[in-house]
N, C-alpha and C positions, 0 to 999 in steps of 0.2 A: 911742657909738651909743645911740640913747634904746629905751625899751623896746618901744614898737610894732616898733620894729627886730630887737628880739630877737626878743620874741614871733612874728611871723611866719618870721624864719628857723625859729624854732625847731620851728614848726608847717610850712613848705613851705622846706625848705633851698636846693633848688635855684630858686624863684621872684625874679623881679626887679620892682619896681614901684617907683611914686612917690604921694606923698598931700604935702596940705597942713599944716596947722600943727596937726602929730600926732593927725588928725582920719580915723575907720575910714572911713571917708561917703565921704572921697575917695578912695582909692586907685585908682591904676587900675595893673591888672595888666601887665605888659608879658610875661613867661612865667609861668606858672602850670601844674604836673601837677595835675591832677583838680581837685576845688571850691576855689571860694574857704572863706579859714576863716571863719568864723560872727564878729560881735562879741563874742558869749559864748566861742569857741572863743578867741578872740585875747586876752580878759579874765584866762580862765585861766591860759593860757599867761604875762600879762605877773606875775601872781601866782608861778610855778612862776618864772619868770628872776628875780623878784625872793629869792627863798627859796633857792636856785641860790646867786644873791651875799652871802648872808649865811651858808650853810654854808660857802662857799668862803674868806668873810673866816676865819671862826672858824679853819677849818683851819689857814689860813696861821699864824692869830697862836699855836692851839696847837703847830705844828712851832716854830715860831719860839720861843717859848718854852723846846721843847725845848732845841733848840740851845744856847741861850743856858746851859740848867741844865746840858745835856752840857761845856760849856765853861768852866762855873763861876763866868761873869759874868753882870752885872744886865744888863737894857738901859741903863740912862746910859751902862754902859762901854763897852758895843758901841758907841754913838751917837759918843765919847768914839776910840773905835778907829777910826771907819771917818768920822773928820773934821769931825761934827757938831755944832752947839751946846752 
């Protein structure tokens, strides 16, 4: 899903629409509750989903880590356990 995609879910969850080649200009709404969101609203919004994916990376890779110290192997050897290169 590209980020115009997020961004507006994330701005009108229940809205369904179509646009051309990831361009704000076209969309056209097919349901929409109350205003359309603003280009500047949808800007932010793609900013907030992209910031969203980078704490969510991090997180992952700190549990992930954890685990890995909980269990008292490196990653090679997980990688190594679970059939990897």
């Amino acid at each position: 899903m590209n980020y115009l995609v997020k961004a507006i879910h994330k701005l009108k969850p229940n809205s369904q629409f179509q646009f051309t080649d990831n361009d704000y200009s076209t969309i056209k709404w097919d349901v929409l509750d109350g205003e359309a969101p603003t280009q500047k609203e949808i800007d932010a919004a793609i900013e907030q989903v992209k910031a969203d994916e980078i704490t969510e990376a991090e997180s992952k890779a700190t549990a992930r880590q954890a685990l890995l110290t909980k269990l008292g192997i490196t990653a090679e050897e997980a990688q190594l356990l679970l059939g990897g290169n």
